[in-house]
C-alpha positions in Angstrom: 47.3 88.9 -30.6 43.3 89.2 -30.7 41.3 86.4 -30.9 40.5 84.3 -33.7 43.5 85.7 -35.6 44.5 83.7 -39.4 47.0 84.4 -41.4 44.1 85.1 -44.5 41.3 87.4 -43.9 38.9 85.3 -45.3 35.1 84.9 -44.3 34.4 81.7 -43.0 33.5 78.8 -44.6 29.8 77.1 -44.5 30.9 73.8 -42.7 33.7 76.2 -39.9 33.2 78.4 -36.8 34.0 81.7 -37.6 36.4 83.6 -35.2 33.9 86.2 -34.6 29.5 86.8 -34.5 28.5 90.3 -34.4 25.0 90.5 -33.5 23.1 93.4 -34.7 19.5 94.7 -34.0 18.0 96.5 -37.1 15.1 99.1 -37.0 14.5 101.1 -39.4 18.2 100.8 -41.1 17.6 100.7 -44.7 19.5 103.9 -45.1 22.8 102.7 -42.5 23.0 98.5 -43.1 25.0 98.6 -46.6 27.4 101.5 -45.2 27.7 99.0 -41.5 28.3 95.5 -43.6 30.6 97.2 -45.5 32.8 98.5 -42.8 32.7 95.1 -40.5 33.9 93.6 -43.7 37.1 95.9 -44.2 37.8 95.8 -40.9 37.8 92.0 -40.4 39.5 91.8 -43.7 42.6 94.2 -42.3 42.3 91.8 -38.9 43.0 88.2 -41.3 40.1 87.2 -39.1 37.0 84.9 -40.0 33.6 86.4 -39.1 29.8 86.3 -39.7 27.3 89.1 -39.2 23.6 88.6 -37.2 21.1 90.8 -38.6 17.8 90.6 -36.9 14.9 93.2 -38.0 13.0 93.9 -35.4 9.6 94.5 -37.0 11.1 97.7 -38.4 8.1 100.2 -39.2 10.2 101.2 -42.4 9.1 98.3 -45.3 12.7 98.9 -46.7 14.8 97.7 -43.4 14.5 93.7 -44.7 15.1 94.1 -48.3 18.2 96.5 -47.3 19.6 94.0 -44.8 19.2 91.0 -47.9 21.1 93.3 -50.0 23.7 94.2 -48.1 24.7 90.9 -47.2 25.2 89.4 -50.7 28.4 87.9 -51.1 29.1 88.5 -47.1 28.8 85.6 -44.7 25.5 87.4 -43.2 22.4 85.8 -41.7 19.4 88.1 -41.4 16.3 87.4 -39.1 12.9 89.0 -38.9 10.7 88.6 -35.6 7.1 88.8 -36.0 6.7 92.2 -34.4 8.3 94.8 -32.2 10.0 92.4 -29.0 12.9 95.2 -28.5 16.3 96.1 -28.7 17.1 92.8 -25.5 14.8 90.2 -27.5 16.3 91.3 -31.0 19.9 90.9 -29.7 19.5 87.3 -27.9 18.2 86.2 -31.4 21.3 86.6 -32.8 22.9 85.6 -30.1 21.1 82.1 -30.1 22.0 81.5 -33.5 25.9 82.7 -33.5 28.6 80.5 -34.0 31.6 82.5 -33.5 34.2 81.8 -30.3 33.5 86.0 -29.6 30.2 87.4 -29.7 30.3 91.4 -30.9 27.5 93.2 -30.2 26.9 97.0 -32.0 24.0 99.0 -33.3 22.8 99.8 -36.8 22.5 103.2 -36.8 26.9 103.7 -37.2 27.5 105.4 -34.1 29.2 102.7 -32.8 32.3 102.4 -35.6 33.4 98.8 -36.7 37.2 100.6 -36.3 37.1 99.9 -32.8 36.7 96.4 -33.0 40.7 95.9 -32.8 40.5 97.3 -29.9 38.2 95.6 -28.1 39.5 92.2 -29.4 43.3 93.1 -28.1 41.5 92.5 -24.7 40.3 88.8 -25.7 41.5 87.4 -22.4 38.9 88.7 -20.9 35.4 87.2 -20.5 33.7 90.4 -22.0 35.1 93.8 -23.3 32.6 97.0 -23.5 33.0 100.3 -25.2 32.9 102.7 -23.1 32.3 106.2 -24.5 32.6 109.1 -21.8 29.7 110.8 -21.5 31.3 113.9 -22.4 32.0 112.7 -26.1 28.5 111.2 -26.9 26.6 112.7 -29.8 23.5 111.9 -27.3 20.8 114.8 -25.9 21.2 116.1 -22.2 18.6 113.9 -21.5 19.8 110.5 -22.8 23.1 111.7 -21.3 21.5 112.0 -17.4 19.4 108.7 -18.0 23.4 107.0 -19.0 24.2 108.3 -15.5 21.3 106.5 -13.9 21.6 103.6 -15.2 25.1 103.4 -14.9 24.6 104.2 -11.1 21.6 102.0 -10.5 23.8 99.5 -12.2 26.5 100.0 -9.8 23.8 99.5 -6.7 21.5 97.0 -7.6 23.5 94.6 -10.1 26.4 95.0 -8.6 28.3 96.3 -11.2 31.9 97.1 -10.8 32.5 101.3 -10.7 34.9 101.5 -13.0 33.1 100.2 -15.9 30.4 102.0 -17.8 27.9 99.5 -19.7 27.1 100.5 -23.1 25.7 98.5 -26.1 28.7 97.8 -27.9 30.3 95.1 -26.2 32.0 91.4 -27.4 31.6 88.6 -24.8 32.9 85.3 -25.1 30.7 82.5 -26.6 31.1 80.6 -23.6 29.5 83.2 -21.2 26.8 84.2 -24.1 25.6 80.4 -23.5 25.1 80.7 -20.0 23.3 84.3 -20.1 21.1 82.5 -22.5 19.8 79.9 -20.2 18.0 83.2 -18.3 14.4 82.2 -17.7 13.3 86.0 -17.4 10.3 87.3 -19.5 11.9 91.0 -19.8 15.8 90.4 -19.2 17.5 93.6 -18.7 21.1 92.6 -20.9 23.8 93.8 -18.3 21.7 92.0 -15.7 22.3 88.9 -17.5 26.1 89.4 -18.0 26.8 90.4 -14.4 25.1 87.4 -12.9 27.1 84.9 -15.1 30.5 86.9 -14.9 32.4 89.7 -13.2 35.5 89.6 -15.5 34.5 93.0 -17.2 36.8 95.1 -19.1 36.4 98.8 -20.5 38.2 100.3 -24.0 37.8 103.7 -24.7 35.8 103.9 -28.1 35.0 106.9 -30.0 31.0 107.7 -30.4 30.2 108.9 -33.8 27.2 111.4 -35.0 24.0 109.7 -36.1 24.4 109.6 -39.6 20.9 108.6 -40.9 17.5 109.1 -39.1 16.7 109.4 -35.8 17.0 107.3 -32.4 14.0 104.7 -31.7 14.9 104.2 -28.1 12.4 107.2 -27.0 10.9 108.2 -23.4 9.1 105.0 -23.3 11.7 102.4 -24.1 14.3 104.5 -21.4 11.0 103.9 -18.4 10.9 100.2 -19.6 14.6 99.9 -19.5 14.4 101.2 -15.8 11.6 99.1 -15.0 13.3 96.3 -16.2 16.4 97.0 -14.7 14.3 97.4 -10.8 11.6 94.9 -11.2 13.5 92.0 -12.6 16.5 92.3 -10.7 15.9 93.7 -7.6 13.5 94.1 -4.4 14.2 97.9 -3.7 10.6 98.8 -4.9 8.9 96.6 -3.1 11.0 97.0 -0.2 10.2 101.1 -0.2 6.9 100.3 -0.4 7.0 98.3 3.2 9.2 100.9 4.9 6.6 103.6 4.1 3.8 101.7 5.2 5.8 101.6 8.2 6.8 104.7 8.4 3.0 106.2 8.3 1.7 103.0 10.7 4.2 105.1 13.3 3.7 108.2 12.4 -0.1 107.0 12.9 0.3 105.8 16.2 2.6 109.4 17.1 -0.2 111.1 16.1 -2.8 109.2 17.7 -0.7 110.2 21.0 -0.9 113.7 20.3 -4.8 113.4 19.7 -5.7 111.6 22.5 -3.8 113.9 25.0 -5.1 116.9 23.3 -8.7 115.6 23.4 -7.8 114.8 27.7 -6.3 118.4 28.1 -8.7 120.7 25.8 -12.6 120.9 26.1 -12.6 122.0 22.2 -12.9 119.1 19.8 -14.9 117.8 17.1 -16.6 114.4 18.3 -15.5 111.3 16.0 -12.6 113.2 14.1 -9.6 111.8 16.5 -11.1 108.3 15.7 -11.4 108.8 12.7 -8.0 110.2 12.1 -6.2 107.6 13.7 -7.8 104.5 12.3 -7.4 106.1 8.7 -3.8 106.4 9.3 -3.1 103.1 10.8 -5.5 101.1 8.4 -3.6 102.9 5.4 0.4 102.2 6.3 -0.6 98.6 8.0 -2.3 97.9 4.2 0.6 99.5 2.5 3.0 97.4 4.3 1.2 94.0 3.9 0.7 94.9 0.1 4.8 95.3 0.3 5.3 92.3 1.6 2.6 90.5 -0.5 4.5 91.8 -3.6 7.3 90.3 -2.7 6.6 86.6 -2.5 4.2 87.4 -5.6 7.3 88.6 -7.9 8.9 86.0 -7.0 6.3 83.7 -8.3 5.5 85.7 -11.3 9.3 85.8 -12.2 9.5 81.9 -11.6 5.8 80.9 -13.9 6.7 83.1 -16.5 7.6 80.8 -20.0 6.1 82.2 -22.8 9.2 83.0 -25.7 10.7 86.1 -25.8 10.4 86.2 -29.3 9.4 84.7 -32.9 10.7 84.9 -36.0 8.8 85.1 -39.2 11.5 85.0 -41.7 15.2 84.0 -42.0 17.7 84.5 -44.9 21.6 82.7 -45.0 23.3 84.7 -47.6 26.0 81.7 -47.1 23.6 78.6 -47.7 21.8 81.1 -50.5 18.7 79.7 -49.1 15.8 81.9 -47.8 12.5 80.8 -44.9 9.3 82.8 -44.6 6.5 82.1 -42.9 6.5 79.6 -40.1 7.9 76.8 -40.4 6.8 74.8 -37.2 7.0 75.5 -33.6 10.2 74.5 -33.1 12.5 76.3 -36.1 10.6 79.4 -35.9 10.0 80.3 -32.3 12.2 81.8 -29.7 13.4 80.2 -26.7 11.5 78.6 -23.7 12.5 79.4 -20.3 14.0 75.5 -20.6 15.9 76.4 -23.1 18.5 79.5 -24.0 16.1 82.7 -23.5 16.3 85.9 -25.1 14.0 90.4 -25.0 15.4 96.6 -23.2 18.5 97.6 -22.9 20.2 99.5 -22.2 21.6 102.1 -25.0 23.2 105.0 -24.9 
């Protein structure tokens, strides 16, 4: 029997805990978000199981993304956020994910390729600590390109995070509330999301899910949120950069001193040379991997200490608006309610899609 399952498929109440949060990061969804709420509603109705829906705008370019998402949720137990500007797709979802309150955590996308009607499917795997979609690559509505970057990532995954084989990472995903607590208490500036999940737990399940056509619009997560995905994904959680860096420098500080050898012996056995180049040639070589390997090395210690100072919040939020309590926030409203999470408290910011 899935999680959270009541007899009633009522919302929940303003004083209970629903059975289910679904978290979802909004940009530019004024034309998907009343078709999305819509749906999660039917299909939590057919479950009999309580629920409550996350909506945070992400500083959506598109004026008509907030008003859409305040619409939507009338007469739905939905709480919408708006952060002060553009944090991305990781920040947006460890928003909501601070403020659910649900025993499962759901997280989809706006944009309805990810279909509420697989949400049975992933809660029939509730004893689990987290349950992920996993579309075959073959069957995403996604460009050749966004389909070789999935197999990166999913193979990087696999190498540096330690990711199981067998599961595929995607963004559509329900984790229990008890491991969403503990990925929140990440003190990273730029957390890369399945990072965050595999350091806290390895009990990973996949579902096959189907992946539906884009039905409004057009993707945001471009060529420049895919290279800060992958940057996120190296720099944050792993050494391999820095550590190619030093193995270079070492391999040219040998191949320096190999071809210094040559040099010298065929200065001793030729009369024809050009005074001052073998010098010259052999300290440039040596000087150059000796400084890329100390530069290696440097790096390392200094990323260390950058990922340990870092405590600025991940993100801000300039408006709120509890469609439950009727009662909407703008503005600031002190440091505290309005802010995002210190790296001494639950954390939140690219992830990985597609």
């Amino acid at each position: 029997m899935p999680p959270g399952r009541r007899p009633s498929g009522a919302p929940a109440g303003a004083g209970s805990r629903p059975a289910y949060s679904v978290v979802v990061p909004c940009y530019n969804s004024a034309d998907t978000i009343a078709e999305l709420f819509a749906r999660l509603d039917e299909v939590f109705r057919r479950m009999g199981s309580s629920y409550e829906i996350l909506a945070v705008d992400d500083a959506s370019p598109d004026r008509r993304t907030w008003p859409a998402m305040i619409a939507a949720g009338r007469g739905r137990p939905v709480r919408a956020f708006q952060l002060t500007r553009n944090f991305g797709r990781t920040a947006a979802v460890l928003c909501g994910m601070e403020q659910a309150r649900g025993n499962w955590i759901i997280v989809m996308d706006d944009d309805l390729q990810h279909r509420p009607e697989d949400i049975p499917k992933l809660a029939e795997l509730g004893d689990h600590d987290a349950v992920v979609a996993d579309f075959p690559y073959r069957e995403r509505h996604h460009s050749f390109a966004q389909r070789a970057t999935s197999r990166l990532r999913n193979w990087l995954e696999t190498r540096v995070l330690g990711k199981p084989r067998h599961i595929r990472m995607s963004p559509f995903i329900m984790i229990r509330a008890e491991i969403a607590r503990m990925m929140l208490t990440s003190t990273q500036r730029q957390p890369y999301f399945p990072a965050l999940l595999l350091h806290v737990t390895r009990d990973l399940v996949a579902v096959h899910a189907s992946h539906a056509p884009r039905s409004a619009g057009r993707s945001g997560f471009g060529f420049r949120a895919r290279l800060a995905m992958f940057s996120n994904l190296m720099f944050n959680n792993s050494t391999i950069p820095l550590r190619g860096v030093a193995m270079m420098g070492g391999v040219l500080a040998v191949t320096a001193i190999l071809v210094a050898c040559y040099l010298i012996l065929a200065r001793l056995l030729s009369q024809r040379y050009v005074p001052g180049w073998t010098s010259i040639v052999v300290i440039e070589l040596f000087t150059g991997g000796a400084m890329l390997l100390s530069l290696g090395i440097v790096g390392e210690y200094l990323a260390r200490i950058i990922q340990l100072g870092e405590q600025r919040p991940l993100y801000f939020i300039r408006a709120s608006h509890d469609e439950g309590a009727d009662m909407q926030t703008a503005g600031f409203a002190g440091p505290d309610a309005m802010k995002g999470p210190r790296s001494d408290a639950p954390a939140s910011g690219d992830e990985a899609s597609g």
